[in-house]
Biopython code that builds the backbone (N, CA, C, O; Angstrom):
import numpy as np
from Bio.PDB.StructureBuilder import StructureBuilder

atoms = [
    (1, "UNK", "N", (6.644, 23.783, -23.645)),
    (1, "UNK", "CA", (6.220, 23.458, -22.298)),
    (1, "UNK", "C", (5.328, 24.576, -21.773)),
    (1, "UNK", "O", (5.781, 25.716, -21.681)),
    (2, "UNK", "N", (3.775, 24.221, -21.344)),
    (2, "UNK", "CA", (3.265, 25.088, -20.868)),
    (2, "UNK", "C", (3.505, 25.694, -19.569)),
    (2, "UNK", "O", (4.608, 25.489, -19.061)),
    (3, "UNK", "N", (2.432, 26.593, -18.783)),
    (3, "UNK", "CA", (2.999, 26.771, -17.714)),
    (3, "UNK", "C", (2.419, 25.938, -16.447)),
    (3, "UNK", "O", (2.930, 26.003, -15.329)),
    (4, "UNK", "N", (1.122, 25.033, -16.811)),
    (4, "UNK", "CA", (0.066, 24.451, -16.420)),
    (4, "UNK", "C", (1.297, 23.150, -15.551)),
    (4, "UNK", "O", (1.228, 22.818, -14.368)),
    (5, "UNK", "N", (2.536, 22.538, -16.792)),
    (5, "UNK", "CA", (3.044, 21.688, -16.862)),
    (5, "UNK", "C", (3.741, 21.808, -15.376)),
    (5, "UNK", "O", (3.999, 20.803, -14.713)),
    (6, "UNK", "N", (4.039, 23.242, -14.891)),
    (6, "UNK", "CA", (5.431, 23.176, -14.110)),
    (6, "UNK", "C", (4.726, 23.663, -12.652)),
    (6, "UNK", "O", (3.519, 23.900, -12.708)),
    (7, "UNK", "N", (5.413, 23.828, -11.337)),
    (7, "UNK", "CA", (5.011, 23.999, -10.088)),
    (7, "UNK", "C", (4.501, 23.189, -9.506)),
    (7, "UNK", "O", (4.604, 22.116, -10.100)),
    (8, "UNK", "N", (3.731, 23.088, -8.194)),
    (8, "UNK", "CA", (3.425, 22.361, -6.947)),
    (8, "UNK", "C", (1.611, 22.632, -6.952)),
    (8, "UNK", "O", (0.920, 23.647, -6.866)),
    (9, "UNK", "N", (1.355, 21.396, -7.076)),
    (9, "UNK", "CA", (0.029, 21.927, -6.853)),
    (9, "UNK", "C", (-0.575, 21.360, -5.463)),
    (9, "UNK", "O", (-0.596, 20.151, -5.232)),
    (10, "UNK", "N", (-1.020, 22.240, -4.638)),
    (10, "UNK", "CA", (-1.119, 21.624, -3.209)),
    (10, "UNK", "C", (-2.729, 21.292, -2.972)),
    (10, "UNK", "O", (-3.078, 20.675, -1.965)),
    (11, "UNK", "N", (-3.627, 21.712, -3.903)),
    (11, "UNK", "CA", (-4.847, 21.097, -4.057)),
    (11, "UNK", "C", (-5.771, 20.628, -5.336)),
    (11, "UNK", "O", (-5.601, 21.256, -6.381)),
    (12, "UNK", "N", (-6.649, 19.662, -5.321)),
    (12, "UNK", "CA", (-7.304, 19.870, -6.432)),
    (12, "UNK", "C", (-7.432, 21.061, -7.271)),
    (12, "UNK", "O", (-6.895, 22.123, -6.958)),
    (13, "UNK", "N", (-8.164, 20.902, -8.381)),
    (13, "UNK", "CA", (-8.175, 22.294, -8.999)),
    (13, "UNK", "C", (-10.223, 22.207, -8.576)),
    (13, "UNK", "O", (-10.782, 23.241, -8.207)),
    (14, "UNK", "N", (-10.919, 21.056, -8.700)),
    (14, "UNK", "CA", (-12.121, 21.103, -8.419)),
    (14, "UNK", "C", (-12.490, 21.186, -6.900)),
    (14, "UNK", "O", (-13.685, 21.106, -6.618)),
    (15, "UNK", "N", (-11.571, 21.339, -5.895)),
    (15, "UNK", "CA", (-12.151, 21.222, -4.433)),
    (15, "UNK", "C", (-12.528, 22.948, -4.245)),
    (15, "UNK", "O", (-12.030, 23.932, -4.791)),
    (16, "UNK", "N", (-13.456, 22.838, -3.383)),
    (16, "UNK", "CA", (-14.266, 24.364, -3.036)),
    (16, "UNK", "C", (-13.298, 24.863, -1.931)),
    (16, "UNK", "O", (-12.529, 24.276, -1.169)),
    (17, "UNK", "N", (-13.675, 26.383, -2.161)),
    (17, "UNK", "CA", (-12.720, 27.056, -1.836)),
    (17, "UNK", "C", (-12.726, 27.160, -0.249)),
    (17, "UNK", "O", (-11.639, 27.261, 0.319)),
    (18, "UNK", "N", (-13.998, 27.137, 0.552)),
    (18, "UNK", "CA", (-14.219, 26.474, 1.764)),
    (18, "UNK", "C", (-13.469, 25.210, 2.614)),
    (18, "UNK", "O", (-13.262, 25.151, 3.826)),
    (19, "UNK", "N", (-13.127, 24.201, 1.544)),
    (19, "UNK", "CA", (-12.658, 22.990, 1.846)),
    (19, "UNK", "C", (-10.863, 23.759, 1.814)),
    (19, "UNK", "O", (-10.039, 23.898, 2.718)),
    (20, "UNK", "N", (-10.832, 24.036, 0.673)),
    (20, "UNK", "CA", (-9.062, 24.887, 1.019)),
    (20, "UNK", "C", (-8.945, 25.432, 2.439)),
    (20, "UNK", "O", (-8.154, 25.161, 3.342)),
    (21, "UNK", "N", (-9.591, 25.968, 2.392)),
    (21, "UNK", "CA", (-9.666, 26.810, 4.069)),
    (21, "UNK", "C", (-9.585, 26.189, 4.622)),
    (21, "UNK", "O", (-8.521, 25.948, 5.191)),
    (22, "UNK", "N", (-10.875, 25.410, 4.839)),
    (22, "UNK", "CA", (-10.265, 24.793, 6.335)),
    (22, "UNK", "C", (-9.313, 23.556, 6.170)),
    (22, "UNK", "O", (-9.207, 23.019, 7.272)),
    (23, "UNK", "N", (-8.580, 22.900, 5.215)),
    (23, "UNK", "CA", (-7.487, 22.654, 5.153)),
    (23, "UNK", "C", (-6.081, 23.158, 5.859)),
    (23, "UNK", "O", (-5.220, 22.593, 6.533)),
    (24, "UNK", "N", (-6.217, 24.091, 5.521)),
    (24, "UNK", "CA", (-4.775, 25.218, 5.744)),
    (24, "UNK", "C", (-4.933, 25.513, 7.202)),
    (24, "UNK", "O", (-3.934, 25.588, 7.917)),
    (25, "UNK", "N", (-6.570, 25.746, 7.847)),
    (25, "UNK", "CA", (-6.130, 26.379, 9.033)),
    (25, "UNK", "C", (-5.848, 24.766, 9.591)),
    (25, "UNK", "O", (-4.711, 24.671, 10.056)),
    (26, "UNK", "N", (-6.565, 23.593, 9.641)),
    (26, "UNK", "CA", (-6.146, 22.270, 10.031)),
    (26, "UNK", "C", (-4.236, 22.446, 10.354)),
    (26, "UNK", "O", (-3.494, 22.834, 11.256)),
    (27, "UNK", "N", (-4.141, 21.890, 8.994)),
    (27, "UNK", "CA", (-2.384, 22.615, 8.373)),
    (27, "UNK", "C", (-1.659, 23.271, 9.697)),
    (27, "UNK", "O", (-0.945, 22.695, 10.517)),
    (28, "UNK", "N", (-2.039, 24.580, 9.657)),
    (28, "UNK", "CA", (-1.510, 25.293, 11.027)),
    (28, "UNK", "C", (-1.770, 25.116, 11.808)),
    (28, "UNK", "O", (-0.827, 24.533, 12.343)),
    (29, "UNK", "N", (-3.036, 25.247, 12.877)),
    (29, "UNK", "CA", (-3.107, 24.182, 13.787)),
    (29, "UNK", "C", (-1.962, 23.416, 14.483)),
    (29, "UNK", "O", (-1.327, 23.575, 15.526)),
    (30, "UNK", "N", (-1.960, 22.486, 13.438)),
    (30, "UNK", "CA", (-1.488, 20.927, 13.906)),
    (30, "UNK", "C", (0.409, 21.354, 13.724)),
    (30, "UNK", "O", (1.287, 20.977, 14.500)),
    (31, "UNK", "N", (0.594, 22.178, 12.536)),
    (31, "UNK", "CA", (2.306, 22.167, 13.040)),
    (31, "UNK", "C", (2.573, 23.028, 14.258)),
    (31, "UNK", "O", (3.564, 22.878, 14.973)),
    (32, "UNK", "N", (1.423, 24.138, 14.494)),
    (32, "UNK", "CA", (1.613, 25.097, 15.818)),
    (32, "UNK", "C", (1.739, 23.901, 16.916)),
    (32, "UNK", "O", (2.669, 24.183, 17.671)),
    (33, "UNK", "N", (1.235, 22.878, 17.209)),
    (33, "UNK", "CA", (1.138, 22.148, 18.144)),
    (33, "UNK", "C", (2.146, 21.003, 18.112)),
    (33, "UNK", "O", (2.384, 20.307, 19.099)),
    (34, "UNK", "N", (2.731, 20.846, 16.902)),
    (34, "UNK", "CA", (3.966, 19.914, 16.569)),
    (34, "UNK", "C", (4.824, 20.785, 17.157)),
    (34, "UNK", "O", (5.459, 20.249, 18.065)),
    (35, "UNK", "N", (5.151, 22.243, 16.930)),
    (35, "UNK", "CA", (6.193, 23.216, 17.171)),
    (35, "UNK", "C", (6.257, 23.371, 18.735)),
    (35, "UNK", "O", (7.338, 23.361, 19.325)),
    (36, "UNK", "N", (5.315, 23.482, 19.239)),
    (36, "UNK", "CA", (4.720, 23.785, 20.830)),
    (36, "UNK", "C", (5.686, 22.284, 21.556)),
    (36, "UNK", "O", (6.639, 22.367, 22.330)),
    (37, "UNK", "N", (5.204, 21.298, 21.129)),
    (37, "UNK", "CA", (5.816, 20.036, 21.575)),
    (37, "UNK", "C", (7.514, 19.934, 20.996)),
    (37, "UNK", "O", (8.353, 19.197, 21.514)),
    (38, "UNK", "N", (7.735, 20.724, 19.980)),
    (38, "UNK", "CA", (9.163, 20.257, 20.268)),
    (38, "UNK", "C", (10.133, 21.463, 21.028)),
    (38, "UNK", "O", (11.342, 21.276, 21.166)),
    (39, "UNK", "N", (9.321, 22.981, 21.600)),
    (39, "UNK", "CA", (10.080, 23.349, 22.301)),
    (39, "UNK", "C", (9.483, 23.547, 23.912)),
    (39, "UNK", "O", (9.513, 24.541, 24.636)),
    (40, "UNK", "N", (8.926, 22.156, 24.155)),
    (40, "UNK", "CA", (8.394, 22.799, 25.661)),
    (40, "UNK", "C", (8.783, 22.908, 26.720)),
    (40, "UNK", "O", (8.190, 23.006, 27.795)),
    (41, "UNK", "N", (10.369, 22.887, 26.328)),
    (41, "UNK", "CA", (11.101, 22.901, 27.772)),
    (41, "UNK", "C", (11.207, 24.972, 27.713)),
    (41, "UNK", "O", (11.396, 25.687, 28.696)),
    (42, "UNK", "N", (11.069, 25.306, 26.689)),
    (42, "UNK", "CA", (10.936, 26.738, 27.301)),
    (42, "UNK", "C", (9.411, 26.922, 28.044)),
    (42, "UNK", "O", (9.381, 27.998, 28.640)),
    (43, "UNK", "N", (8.492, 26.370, 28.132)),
    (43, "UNK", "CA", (6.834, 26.077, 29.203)),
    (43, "UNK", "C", (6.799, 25.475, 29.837)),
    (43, "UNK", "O", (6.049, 25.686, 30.790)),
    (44, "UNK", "N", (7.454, 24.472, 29.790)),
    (44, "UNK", "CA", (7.433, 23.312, 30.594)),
    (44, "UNK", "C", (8.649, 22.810, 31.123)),
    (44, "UNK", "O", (8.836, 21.638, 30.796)),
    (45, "UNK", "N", (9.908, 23.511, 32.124)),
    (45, "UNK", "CA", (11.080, 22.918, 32.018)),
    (45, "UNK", "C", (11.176, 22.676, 33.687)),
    (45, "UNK", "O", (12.271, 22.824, 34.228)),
    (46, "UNK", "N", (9.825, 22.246, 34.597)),
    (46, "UNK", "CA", (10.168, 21.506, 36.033)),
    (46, "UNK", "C", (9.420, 20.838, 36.309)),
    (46, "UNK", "O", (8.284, 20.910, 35.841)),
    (47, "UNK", "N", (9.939, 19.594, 37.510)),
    (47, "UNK", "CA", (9.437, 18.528, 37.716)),
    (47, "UNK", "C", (7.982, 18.793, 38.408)),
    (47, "UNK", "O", (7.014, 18.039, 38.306)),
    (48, "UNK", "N", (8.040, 20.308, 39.304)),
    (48, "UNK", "CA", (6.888, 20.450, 39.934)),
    (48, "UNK", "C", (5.743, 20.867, 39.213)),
    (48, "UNK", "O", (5.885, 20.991, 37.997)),
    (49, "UNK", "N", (5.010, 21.027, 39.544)),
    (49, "UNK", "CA", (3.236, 19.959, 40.125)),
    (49, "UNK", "C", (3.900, 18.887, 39.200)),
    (49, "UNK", "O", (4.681, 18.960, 38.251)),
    (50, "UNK", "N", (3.146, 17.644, 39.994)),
    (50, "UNK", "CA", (3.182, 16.910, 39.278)),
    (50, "UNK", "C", (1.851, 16.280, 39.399)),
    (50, "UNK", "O", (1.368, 15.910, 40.469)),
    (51, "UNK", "N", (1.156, 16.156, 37.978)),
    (51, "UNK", "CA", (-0.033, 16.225, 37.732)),
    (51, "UNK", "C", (-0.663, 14.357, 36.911)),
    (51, "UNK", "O", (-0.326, 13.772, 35.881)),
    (52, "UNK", "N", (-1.296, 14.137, 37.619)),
    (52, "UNK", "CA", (-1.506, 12.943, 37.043)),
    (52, "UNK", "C", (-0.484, 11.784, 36.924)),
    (52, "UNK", "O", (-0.345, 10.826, 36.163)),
    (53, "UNK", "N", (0.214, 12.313, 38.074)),
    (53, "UNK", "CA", (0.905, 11.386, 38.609)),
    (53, "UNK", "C", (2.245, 11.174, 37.791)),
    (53, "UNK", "O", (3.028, 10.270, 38.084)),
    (54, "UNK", "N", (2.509, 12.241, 36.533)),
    (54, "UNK", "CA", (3.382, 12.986, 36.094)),
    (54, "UNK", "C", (4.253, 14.009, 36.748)),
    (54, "UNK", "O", (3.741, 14.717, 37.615)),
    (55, "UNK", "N", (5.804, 14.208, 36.359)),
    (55, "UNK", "CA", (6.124, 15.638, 36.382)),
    (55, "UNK", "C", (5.511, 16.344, 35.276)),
    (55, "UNK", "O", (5.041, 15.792, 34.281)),
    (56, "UNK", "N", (5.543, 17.902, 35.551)),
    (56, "UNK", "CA", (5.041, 18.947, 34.853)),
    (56, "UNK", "C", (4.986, 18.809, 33.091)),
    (56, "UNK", "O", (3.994, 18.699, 32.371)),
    (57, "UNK", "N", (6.899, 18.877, 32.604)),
    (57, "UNK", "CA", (7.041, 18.358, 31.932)),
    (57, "UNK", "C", (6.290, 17.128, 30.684)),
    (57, "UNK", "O", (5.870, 17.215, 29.530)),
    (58, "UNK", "N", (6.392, 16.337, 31.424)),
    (58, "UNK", "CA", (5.955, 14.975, 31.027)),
    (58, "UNK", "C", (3.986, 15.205, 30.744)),
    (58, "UNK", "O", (3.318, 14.772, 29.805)),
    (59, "UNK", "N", (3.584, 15.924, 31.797)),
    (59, "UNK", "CA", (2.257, 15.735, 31.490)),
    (59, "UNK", "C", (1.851, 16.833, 30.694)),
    (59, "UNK", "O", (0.650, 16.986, 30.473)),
    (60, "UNK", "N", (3.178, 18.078, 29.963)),
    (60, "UNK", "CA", (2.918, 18.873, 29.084)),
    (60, "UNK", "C", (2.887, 18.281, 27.382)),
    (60, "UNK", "O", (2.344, 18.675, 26.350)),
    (61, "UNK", "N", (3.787, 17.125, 27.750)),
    (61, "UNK", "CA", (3.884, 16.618, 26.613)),
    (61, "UNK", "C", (2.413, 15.975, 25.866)),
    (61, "UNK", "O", (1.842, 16.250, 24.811)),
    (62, "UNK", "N", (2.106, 14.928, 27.041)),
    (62, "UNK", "CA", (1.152, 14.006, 26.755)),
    (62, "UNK", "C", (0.039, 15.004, 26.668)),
    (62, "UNK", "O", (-0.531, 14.751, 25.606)),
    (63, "UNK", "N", (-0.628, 16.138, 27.328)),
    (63, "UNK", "CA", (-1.942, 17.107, 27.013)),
    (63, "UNK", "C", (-1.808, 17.689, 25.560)),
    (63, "UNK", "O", (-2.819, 17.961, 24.913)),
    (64, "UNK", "N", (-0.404, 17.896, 25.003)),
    (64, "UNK", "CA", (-0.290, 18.304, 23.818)),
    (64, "UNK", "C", (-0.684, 17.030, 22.275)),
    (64, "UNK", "O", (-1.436, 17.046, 21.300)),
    (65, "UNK", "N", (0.143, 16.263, 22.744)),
    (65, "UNK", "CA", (-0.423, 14.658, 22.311)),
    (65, "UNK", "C", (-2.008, 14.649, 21.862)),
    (65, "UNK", "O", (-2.395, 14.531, 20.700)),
    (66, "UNK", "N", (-2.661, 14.766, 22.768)),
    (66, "UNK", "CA", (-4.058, 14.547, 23.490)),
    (66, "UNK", "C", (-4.958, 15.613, 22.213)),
    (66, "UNK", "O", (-5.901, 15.339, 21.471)),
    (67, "UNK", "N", (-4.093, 16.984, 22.417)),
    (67, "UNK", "CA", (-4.901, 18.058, 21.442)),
    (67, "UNK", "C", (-4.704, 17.700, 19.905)),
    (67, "UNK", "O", (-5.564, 17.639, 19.026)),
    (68, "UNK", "N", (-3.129, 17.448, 19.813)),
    (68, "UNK", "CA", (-3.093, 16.870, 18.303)),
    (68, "UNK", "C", (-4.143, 15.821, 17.588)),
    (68, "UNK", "O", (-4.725, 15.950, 16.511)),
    (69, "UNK", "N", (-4.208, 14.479, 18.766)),
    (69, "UNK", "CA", (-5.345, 13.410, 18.558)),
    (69, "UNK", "C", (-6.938, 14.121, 18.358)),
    (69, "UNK", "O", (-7.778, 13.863, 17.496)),
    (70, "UNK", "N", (-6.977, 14.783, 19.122)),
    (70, "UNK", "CA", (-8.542, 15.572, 19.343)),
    (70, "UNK", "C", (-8.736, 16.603, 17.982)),
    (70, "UNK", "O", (-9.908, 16.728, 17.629)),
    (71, "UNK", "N", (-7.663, 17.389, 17.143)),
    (71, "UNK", "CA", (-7.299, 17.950, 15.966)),
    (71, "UNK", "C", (-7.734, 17.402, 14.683)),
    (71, "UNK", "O", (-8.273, 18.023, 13.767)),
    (72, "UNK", "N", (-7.352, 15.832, 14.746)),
    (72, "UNK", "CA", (-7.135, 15.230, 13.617)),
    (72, "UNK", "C", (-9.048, 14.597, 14.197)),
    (72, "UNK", "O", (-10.163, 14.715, 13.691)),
    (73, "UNK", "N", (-8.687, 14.162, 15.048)),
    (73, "UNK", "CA", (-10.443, 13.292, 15.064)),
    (73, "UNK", "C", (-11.319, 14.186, 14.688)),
    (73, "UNK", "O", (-12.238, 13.781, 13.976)),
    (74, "UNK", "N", (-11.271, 15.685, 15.073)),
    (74, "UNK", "CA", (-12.556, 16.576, 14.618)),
    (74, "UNK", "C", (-12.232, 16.648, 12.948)),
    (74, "UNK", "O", (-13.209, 16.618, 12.200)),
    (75, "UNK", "N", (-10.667, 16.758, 12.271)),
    (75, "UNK", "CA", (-11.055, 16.949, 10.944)),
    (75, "UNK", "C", (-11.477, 15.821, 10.188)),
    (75, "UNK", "O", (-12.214, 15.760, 9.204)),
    (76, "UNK", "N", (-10.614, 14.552, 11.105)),
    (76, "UNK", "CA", (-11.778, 13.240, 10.276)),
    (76, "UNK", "C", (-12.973, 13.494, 9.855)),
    (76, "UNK", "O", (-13.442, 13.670, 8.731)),
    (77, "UNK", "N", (-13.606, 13.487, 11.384)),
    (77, "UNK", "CA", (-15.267, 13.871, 11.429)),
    (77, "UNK", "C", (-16.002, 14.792, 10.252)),
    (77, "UNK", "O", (-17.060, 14.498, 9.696)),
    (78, "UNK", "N", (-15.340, 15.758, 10.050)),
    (78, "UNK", "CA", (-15.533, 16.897, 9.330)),
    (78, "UNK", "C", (-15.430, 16.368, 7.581)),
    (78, "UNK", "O", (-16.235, 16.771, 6.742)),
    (79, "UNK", "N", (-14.599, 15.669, 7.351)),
    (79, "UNK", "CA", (-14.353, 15.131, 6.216)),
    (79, "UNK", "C", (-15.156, 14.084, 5.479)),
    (79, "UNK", "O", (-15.523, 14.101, 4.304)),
    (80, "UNK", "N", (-15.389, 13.007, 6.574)),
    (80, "UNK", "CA", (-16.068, 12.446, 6.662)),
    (80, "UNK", "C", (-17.625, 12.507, 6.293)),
    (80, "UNK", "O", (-18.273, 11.718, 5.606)),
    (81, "UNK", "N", (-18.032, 13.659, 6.941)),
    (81, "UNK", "CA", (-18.895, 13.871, 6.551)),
    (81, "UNK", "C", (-19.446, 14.489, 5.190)),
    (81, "UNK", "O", (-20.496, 14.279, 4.582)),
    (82, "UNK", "N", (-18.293, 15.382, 4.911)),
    (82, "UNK", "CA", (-18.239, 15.717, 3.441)),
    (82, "UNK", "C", (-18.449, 14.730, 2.430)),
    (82, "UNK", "O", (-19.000, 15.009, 1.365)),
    (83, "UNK", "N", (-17.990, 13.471, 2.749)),
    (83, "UNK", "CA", (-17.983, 12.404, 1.718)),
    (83, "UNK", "C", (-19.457, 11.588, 1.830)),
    (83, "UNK", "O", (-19.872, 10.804, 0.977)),
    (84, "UNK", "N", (-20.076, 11.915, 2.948)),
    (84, "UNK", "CA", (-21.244, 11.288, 3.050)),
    (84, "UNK", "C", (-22.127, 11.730, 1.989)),
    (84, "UNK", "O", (-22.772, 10.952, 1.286)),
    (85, "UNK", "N", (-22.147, 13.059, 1.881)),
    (85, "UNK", "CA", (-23.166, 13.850, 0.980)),
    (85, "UNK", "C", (-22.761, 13.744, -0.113)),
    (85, "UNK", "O", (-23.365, 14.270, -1.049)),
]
sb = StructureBuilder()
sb.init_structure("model")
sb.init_model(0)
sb.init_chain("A")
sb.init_seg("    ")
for serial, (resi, resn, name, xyz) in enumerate(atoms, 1):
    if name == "N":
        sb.init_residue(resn, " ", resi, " ")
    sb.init_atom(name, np.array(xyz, "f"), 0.0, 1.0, " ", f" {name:<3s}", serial, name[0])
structure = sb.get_structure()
Protein backbone atom coordinates (compact mmCIF):
# COMPACT_ATOMS: atom_id res chain seq x y z
CA UNK A 1 0.00 0.00 0.00
CA UNK A 2 1.37 3.22 -1.09
CA UNK A 3 1.24 6.36 0.65
CA UNK A 4 -0.59 8.23 -2.33
CA UNK A 5 -3.40 5.41 -1.39
CA UNK A 6 -4.16 6.74 2.23
CA UNK A 7 -5.40 10.37 3.75
CA UNK A 8 -7.94 13.17 2.86
CA UNK A 9 -7.48 14.94 -0.04
CA UNK A 10 -9.28 18.32 0.23
CA UNK A 11 -8.35 19.50 -3.32
CA UNK A 12 -7.54 18.58 -6.74
CA UNK A 13 -4.03 17.80 -7.24
CA UNK A 14 -4.30 20.01 -10.76
CA UNK A 15 -6.21 23.18 -9.27
CA UNK A 16 -3.78 26.39 -8.98
CA UNK A 17 -2.56 27.34 -6.04
CA UNK A 18 -4.47 30.78 -6.20
CA UNK A 19 -7.78 28.91 -6.55
CA UNK A 20 -6.71 26.92 -3.07
CA UNK A 21 -6.51 30.23 -1.54
CA UNK A 22 -9.16 31.70 -2.14
CA UNK A 23 -11.04 28.61 -1.34
CA UNK A 24 -9.90 28.41 2.26
CA UNK A 25 -10.26 32.08 2.92
CA UNK A 26 -14.15 31.58 1.34
CA UNK A 27 -13.98 28.37 3.92
CA UNK A 28 -13.33 30.81 6.85
CA UNK A 29 -15.23 33.48 6.06
CA UNK A 30 -18.39 31.68 5.87
CA UNK A 31 -17.89 29.35 9.19
CA UNK A 32 -16.70 32.81 11.02
CA UNK A 33 -20.18 33.96 10.11
CA UNK A 34 -21.95 30.51 10.76
CA UNK A 35 -20.09 30.81 14.32
CA UNK A 36 -21.09 34.65 14.74
CA UNK A 37 -24.84 33.47 14.13
CA UNK A 38 -24.84 30.71 16.45
CA UNK A 39 -23.55 32.77 19.38
CA UNK A 40 -25.27 36.14 19.00
CA UNK A 41 -26.93 36.36 21.99
CA UNK A 42 -23.49 37.28 23.49
CA UNK A 43 -23.95 40.77 20.58
CA UNK A 44 -27.09 40.67 20.27
CA UNK A 45 -29.05 39.70 23.54
CA UNK A 46 -32.01 42.89 23.61
CA UNK A 47 -35.14 43.67 22.24
CA UNK A 48 -34.02 47.38 21.91
CA UNK A 49 -33.60 49.34 18.81
CA UNK A 50 -35.68 47.76 17.03
CA UNK A 51 -34.65 48.07 13.56
CA UNK A 52 -36.64 47.30 10.58
CA UNK A 53 -39.33 46.73 12.36
CA UNK A 54 -37.37 43.93 14.18
CA UNK A 55 -36.01 43.51 17.74
CA UNK A 56 -32.24 43.93 17.86
CA UNK A 57 -31.76 40.38 18.12
CA UNK A 58 -33.82 39.20 15.33
CA UNK A 59 -32.49 41.80 12.88
CA UNK A 60 -28.85 40.54 14.01
CA UNK A 61 -29.71 37.38 12.82
CA UNK A 62 -31.25 38.15 9.45
CA UNK A 63 -28.04 40.99 8.52
CA UNK A 64 -25.86 37.97 9.23
CA UNK A 65 -28.08 35.72 6.86
CA UNK A 66 -27.84 38.57 4.32
CA UNK A 67 -23.70 38.52 4.54
CA UNK A 68 -23.55 34.72 4.29
CA UNK A 69 -25.97 35.05 0.95
CA UNK A 70 -23.77 38.06 -0.32
CA UNK A 71 -20.42 35.50 0.56
CA UNK A 72 -21.52 32.72 -1.44
CA UNK A 73 -23.02 35.03 -4.48
CA UNK A 74 -19.55 36.85 -4.80
CA UNK A 75 -17.76 33.28 -4.76
CA UNK A 76 -20.31 31.99 -7.33
CA UNK A 77 -19.49 34.97 -9.42
CA UNK A 78 -15.86 34.42 -8.98
CA UNK A 79 -16.05 30.79 -10.00
CA UNK A 80 -18.06 31.23 -12.47
CA UNK A 81 -16.11 33.11 -14.12
CA UNK A 82 -13.18 30.90 -13.86
CA UNK A 83 -15.12 28.38 -15.84
CA UNK A 84 -15.88 30.83 -18.50
CA UNK A 85 -12.24 31.05 -19.60
Amino acid sequence: MSDKECGIRVFRSDLPQSVRTRNLIFFFILCAIILIQCCYWLFANSVQPILLGMPFGMFFIVLFIFFEFLALLVLYLIECKDYED
